[in-house]
N, C-alpha and C positions, 0 to 999 in steps of 0.2 A: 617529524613532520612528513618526511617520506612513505615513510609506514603506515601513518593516518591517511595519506593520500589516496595509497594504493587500494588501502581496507575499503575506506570510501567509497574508492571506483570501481571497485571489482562488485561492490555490492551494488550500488547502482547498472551497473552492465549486468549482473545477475535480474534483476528486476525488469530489465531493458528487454530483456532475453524470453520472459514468462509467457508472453503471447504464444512460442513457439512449443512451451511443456504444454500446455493448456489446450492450445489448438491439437496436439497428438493423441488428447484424452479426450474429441470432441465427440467421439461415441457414448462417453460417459456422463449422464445426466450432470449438472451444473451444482447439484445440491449434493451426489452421491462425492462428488470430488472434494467437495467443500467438507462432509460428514471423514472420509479415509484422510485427508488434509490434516485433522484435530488428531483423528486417531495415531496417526504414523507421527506428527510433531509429537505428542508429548511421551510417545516411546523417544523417540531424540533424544528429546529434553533431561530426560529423567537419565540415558547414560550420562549423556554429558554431565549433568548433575551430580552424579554419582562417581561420576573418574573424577570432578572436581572436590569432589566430597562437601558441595555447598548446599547442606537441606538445614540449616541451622533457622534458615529467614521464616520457612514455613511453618515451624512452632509457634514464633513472634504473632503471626496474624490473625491468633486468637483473642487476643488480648486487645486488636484494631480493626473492629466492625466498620468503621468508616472506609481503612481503605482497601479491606472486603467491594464493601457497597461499591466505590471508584473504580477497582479492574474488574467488577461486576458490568459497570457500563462500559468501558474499555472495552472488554471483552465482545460487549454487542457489537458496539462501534466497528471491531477488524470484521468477527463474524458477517456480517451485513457488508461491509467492503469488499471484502474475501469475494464473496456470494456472487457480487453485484458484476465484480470484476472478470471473475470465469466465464457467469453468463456474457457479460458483453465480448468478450475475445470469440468466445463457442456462437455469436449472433453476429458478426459482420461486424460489430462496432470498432474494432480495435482505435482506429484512428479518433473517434471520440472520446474513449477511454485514454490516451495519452493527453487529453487536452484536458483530463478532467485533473492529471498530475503537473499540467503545465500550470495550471490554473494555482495550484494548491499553496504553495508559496505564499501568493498574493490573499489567499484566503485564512492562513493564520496570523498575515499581517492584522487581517482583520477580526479575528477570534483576542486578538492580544490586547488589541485598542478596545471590544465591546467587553471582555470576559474579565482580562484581569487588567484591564484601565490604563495599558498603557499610548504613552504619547506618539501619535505621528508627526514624522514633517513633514513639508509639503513635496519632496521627492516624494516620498512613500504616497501620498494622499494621490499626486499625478497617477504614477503606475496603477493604483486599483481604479482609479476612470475610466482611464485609457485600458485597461484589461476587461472593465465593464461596458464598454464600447464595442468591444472586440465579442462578447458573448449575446452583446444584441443585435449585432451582426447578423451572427452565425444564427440567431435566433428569427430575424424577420426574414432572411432566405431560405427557411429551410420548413421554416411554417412551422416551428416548435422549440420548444427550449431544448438546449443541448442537456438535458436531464441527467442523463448516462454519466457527465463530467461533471457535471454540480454536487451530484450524490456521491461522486467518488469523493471529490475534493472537501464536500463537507462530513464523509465520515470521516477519510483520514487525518482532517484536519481537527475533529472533535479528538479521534485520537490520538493526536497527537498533544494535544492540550494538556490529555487526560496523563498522558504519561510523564510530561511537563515537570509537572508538580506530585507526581508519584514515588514514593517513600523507598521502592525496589529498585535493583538496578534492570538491564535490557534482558540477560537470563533468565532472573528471578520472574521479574512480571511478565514475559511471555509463557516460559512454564508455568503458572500463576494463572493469567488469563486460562490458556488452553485446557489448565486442570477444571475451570470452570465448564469449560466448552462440552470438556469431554464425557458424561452424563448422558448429553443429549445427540451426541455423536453416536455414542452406543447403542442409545436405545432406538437412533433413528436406523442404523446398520443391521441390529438385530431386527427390527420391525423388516427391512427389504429383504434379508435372509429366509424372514419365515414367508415371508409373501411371494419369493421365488425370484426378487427383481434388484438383489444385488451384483452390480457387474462386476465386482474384484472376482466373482463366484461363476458367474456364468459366460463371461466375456470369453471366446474361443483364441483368445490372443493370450500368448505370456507377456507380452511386452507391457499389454496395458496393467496387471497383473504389479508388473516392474516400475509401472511410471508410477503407481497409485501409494507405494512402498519409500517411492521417492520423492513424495511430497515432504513426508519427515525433515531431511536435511535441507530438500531445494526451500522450504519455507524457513526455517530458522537457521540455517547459515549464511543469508545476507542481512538478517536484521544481526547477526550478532556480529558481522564483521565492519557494519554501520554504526552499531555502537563502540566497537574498539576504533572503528577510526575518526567517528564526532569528539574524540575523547583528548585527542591529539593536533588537530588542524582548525584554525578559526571558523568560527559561523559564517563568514565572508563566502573562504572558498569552501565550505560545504555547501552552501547559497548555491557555489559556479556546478557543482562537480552534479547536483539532485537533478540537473536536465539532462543527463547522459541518460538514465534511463527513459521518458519520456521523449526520447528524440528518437533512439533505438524502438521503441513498439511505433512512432508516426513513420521511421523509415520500413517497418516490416508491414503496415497494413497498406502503406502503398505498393510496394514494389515486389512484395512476396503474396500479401491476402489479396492485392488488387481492388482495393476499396476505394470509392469514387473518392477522388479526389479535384474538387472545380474549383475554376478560377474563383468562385464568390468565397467558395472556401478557406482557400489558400490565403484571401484578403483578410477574416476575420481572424486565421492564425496569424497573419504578420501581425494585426493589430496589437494580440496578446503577445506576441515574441517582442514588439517594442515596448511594451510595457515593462515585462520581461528584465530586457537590457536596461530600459532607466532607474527599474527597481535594486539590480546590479550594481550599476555605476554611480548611484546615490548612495549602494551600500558601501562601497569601495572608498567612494569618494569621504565620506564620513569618517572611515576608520583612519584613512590616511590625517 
């Protein structure tokens, strides 16, 4: 239980923390990061794979065109998240982009009831109201939909679905997805190379050089230390422990990016944060 805790949290405070890798690479196009991201993950991938000596699964998926086709869309699903996420931290949005993870929860509640049928109760019904309340808020103060957090929360929440009910364990289908990625990663690296406008190449910095190399591990060593630790401690306090990282990027775009943070603001996050807590304490309350 400890262990699962710790995995948990460490990988959540990794994720908490991503504004700050991302914000160091802001010289670096949004796509070019996303493109060296694929590449350097599935060199990771493949040692770890290899020390593990786990390539038996990749034979298998010949044989299962379906669930090809599945981390096919998977794969879009992070890639477009991935994307969506850089750009917003490299564009001022940091603090919208955590409300798109605060949000998220509440939105595979809702993926679970439309997709695969399952039952709400009226705790759970309350919280996505009251969370819905809370983004039309934020939406008639600001004269727009909070878009940046709905697209996050509805890829990672398609992805999440998608992996749900996926046949792979967290290694396998991330090596898996990324091998799909990785085609297009290439050719879109090689195409910058020849055109003169890849920055791993021209950047006068080693550092960025060094952060681009360490996408590798900083991408797939909190999903795999997420997976060892979901594997161990209930869905309750996984529930409690997945706000640690969206609290950590709302406390970094206030107090480090200095992103407007107004009082009309601040009302339409309490609204979601109480949602939040009933959706908690209903979960809590249930299991006990």
């Amino acid at each position: 239980m400890r262990t699962g805790i710790l995995s948990a949290a460490l990988a959540f405070l990794c994720w908490g923390l991503f504004p700050l890798y991302f914000h160091a690479l802001k010289e670096v196009p949004p796509a070019q990061i996303m493109g060296h991201r694929v590449l350097w993950s599935l060199l990771f991938l493949v040692i770890v794979l290899t020390f593990r000596q786990q390539w038996k699964w990749l034979g298998a998926l010949r044989q299962q065109p379906r669930v090809v086709a599945s981390f096919a869309v998977s794969a879009l699903l992070l890639s477009f998240n991935w994307l969506l996420y850089i750009w917003a931290v490299n564009s001022g949005h940091v603090i919208e982009a955590s409300l798109g993870y605060f949000i998220n929860p509440l939105f595979n509640v809702m993926l679970g009831y439309l997709v695969l049928k399952e039952r709400l109760r009226i705790g759970q019904w309350a919280a996505i109201a009251l969370a819905t309340c809370g983004v039309l808020w934020l939406t008639w103060q600001a004269g727009r939909m909070p878009w940046i957090a709905l697209l996050l929360a509805a890829s990672f929440g398609g992805y999440g679905l998608l992996r749900k009910t996926a046949s792979l364990g967290a290694l396998e289908g991330l090596s898996f997805e990324t091998m799909l990625l990785f085609p297009f990663a290439l050719g879109f690296v090689i195409w910058l190379t020849m055109t003169g406008d890849n920055a791993f190449l021209n950047s006068p910095s080693n550092s960025t050089r060094w952060l681009l190399i360490a996408s590798g591990p900083i991408t797939a060593i909190p999903l795999l230390l997420f997976a060892s630790g979901a594997r161990k401690i209930p869905l309750s306090v996984l529930g409690l422990l997945q706000y640690i990282g969206p609290t950590i990027q709302l406390s970094l775009g206030i107090y480090l990016f200095h992103e407007a943070f107004t009082q009309a603001r601040m009302i339409g996050f309490a609204i979601i944060w109480s949602a939040l807590a009933l959706y908690a304490a209903e979960g809590l309350f249930k299991r006990k």
